[in-house]
C-alpha positions in Angstrom: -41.8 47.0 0.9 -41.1 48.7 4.1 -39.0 47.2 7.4 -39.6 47.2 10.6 -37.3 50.3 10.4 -39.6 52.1 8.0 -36.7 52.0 5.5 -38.1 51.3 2.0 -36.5 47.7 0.4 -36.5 46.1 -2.0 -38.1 42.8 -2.2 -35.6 40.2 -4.7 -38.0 37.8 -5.8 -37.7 34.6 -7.6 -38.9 34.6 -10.8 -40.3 31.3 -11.2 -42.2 32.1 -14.0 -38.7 32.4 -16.2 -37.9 28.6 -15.2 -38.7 25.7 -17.5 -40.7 23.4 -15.3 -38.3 20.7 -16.6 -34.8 22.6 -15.3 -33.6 20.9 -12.4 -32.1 23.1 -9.8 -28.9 21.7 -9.2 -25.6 22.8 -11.1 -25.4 20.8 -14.3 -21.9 19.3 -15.1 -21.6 22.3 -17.7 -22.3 24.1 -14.9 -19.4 23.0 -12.7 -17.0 23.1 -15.3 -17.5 26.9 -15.5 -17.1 27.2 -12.6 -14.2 25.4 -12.0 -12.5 27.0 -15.0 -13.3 30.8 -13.7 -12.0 29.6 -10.2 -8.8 28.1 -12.0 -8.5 31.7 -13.1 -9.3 33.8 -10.1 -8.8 31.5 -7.5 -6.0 29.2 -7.0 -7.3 28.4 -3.7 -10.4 26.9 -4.9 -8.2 24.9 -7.1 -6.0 23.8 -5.4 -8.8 22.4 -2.7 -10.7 20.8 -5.6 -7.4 18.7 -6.8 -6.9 18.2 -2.8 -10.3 16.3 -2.6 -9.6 14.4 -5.9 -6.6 13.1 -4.3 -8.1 12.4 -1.2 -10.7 10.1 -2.7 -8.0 8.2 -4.7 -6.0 7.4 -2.0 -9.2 6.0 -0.1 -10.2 4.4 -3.0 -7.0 2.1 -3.4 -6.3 1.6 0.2 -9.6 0.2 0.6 -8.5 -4.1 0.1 -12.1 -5.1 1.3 -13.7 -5.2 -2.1 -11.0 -6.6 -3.6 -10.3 -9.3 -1.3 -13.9 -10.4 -0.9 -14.0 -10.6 -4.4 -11.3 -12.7 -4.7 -11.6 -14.9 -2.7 -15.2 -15.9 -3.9 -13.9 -15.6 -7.4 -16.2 -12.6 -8.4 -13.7 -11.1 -11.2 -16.2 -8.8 -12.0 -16.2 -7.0 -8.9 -12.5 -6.4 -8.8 -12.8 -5.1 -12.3 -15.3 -2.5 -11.2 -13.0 -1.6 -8.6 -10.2 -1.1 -11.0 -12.1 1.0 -13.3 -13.0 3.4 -10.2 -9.1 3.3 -9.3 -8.4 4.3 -12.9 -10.8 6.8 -13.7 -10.2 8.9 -10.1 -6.6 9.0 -11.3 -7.3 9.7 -14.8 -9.3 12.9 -13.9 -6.5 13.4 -11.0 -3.4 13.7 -13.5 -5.6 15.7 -15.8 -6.1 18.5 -13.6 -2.7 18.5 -12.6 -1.8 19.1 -16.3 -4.1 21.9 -16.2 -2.8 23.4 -13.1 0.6 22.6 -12.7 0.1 21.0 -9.1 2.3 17.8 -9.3 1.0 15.2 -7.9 1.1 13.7 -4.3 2.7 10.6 -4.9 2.5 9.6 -0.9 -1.7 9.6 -1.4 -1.1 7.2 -4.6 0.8 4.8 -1.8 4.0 5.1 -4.5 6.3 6.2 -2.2 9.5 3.9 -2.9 11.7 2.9 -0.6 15.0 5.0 -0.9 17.1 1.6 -1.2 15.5 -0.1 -4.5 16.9 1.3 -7.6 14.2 0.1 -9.6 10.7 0.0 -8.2 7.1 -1.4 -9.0 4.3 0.2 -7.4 3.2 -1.6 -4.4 1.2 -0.6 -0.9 -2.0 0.0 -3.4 -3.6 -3.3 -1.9 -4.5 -4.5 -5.0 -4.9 -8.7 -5.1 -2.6 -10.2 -8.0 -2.9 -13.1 -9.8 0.0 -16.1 -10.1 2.2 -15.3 -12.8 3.0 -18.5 -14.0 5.7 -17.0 -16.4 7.2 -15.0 -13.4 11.0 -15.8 -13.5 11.5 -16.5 -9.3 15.0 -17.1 -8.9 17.0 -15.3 -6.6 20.4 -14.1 -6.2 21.6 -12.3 -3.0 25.3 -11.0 -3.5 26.0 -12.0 -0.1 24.4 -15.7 0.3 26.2 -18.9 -1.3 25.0 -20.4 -4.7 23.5 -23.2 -2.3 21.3 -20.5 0.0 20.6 -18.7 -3.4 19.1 -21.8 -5.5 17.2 -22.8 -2.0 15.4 -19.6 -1.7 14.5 -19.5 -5.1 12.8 -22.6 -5.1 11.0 -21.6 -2.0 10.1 -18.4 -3.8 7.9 -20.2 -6.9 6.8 -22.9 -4.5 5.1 -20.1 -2.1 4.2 -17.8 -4.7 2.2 -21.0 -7.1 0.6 -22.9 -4.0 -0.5 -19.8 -2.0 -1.9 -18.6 -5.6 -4.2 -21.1 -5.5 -5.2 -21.4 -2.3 -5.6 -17.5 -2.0 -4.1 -17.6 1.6 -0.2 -17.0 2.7 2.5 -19.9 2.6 5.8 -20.3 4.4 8.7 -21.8 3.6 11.7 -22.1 6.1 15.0 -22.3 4.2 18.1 -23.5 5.7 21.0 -21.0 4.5 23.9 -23.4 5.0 21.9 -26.5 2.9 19.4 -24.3 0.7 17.3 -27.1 2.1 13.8 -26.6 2.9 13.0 -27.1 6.6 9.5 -26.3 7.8 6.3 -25.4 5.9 3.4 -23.9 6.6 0.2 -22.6 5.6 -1.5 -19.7 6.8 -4.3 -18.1 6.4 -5.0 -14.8 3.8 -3.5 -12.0 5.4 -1.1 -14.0 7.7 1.3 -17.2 8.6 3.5 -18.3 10.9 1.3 -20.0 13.7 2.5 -22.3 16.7 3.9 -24.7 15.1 6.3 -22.4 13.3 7.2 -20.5 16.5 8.4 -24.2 18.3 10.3 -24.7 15.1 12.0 -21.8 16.0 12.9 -22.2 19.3 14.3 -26.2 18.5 16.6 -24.4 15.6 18.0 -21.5 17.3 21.8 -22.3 16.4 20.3 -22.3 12.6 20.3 -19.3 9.8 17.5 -19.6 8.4 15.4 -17.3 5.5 11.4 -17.0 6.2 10.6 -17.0 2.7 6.4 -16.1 2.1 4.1 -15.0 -0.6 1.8 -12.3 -0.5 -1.4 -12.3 -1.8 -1.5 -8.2 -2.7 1.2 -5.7 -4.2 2.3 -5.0 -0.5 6.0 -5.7 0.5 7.6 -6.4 3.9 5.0 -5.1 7.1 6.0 -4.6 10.0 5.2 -7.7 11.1 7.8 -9.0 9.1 10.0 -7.1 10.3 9.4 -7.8 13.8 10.2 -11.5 12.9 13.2 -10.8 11.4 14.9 -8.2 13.9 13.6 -10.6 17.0 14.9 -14.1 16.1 18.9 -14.6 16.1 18.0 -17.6 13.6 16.6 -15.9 11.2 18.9 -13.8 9.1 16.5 -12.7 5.8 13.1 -12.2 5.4 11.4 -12.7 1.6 8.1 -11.4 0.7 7.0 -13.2 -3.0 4.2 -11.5 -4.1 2.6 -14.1 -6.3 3.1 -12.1 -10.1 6.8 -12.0 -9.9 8.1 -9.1 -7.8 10.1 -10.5 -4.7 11.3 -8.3 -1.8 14.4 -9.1 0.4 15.7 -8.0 3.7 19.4 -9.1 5.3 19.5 -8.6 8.9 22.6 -6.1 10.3 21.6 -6.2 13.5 19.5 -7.5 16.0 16.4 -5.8 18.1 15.1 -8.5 20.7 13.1 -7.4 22.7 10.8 -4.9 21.0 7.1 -4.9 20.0 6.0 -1.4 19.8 8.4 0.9 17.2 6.4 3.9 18.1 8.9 4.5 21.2 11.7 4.0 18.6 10.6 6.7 15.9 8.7 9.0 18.1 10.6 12.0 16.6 9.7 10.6 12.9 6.2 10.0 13.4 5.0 13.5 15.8 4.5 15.1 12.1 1.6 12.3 11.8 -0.5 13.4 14.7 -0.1 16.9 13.6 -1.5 16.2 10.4 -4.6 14.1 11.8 -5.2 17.4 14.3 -4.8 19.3 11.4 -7.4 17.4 9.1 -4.7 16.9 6.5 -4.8 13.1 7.0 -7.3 10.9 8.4 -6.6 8.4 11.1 -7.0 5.3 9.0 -4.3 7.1 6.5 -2.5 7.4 9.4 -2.2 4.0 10.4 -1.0 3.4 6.8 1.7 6.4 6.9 2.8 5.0 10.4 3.6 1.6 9.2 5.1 2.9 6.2 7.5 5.2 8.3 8.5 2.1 10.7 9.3 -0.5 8.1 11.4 2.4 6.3 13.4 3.4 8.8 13.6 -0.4 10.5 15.0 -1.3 7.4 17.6 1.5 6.8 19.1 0.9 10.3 18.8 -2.8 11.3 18.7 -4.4 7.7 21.2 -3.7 4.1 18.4 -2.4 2.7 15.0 -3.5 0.7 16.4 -5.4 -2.4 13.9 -5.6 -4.7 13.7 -8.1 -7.4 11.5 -7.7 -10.4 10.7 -11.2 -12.1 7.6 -10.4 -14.0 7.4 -11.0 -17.6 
């Protein structure tokens, strides 16, 4: 046909008369595997962007409690099981490609990053809910507390971990280092405890040292709200997450850091890389506030604490 140009083109077009009426235009899955296996050929790039996205949508996957939680709480097993199997299969097809490619895999986007100071970790951070492990062994034994402080905490440790279990919500148990006497309890609610009540307690037993000893619900270990509590009350001198299947976190205070709530102004040199990588499109903002809190705890507890002491009970 001609142009407006007077040039002679050709016309390309579609031959729908070669089409089965029943082929559907999109790309089958045959289709994408083709391509994705010349690209893994010719183009690294492409790869390496596919595996990206793959990872992307795992870590979004398992950092998302809601689903979880909701079904939890209401006692709908089945739709924590389907969230599993979505968990499992993004990072079956994850670990396959990087097989196939040789791209290791980003262990920060599977939320496994362990804490420098545990020599021997399980995974946590995922957000998964656990169940009470009634075979759990919960006994403790911190090098530096007394027999007495050690057998107290313990006991706190199964008692928070078995009731909080059941009622699906956090409990606190206040242990008195020098007794190993339990003195305050409290329960919270599911994400949180420590109310009122618990801060008066406080303030009436400031000459104490005391351990905040809690369960947690999920595979998550100290937050930085625990943190806070520990670093900004001279009475209390650990701080014990009891996750309710057997795996106990500790953290001995060094020093002390009254007077701060916002880390940020701490860290600021250790978390700029962040808000690069959010202007950057590398992370998003909600993996931010997950990397942030991550950072924060980390360093909070390599220079105000011994270290994370990790103890795994599960059997």
């Amino acid at each position: 046909m001609k142009s407006l140009r007077g040039e002679t083109r050709l016309c390309r077009v579609k031959r729908t008369d070669l089409i089965s009426p029943n082929t559907k235009c999109s790309i089958s899955p045959e289709g994408k595997a083709r391509r994705f296996h010349r690209a893994k050929r010719h183009d690294f790039t492409f790869v390496l962007l596919h595996f990206l996205s793959i990872a992307r949508r795992l870590y979004i996957i398992s950092h998302s409690p809601w689903a979880v939680a909701e079904a939890t709480l209401s006692g709908d097993n089945e739709l924590a099981r389907q969230c599993d199997i979505k968990i499992n299969a993004c990072l079956k097809k994850y670990k396959e490609i990087s097989d196939v490619t040789g791209i290791p895999m980003d262990y920060k986007r599977l939320a496994s990053v362990q804490v420098k100071t545990a020599a021997k970790s399980a995974l946590k951070n995922t957000h998964k809910a656990l169940t009470f492990n009634p075979e759990a062994d919960f006994s403790v034994k911190l090098n530096s507390l007394s027999a007495i402080a050690n057998d107290g905490i313990s006991k706190a440790a199964r008692k928070v971990a078995e009731l909080g279990g059941t009622t699906k919500t956090e409990h606190l148990s206040v242990v008195n280092l020098s007794t190993g006497k339990e003195e305050y309890y409290e329960i919270g609610d599911y994400g949180s405890v420590g109310g009122d009540k618990f801060w008066k307690f406080i303030s009436d037993n400031s000459d104490k040292e005391l351990a905040f000893i809690h369960n947690h619900n999920t595979d998550g270990f100290l937050s930085e709200t625990d943190m806070w509590t520990l670093l900004s009350n001279k009475c209390i001198k650990v701080m014990g997450a009891v996750r309710i299947d057997g795996v106990k976190y500790f953290a001995e205070k060094t020093k002390e850091l009254p007077g701060v709530y916002y880390y940020d102004k701490l860290f600021e040199n250790e978390l700029k890389g962040l808000n690069n990588e959010v202007k950057n499109g590398i992370i998003t903002m909600a993996e931010r506030t997950h990397k942030r809190e991550e950072i924060i705890v980390d360093l909070l507890l390599k220079r105000y604490t011994k270290g994370l002491v990790e103890i795994d009970g599960r059997k």
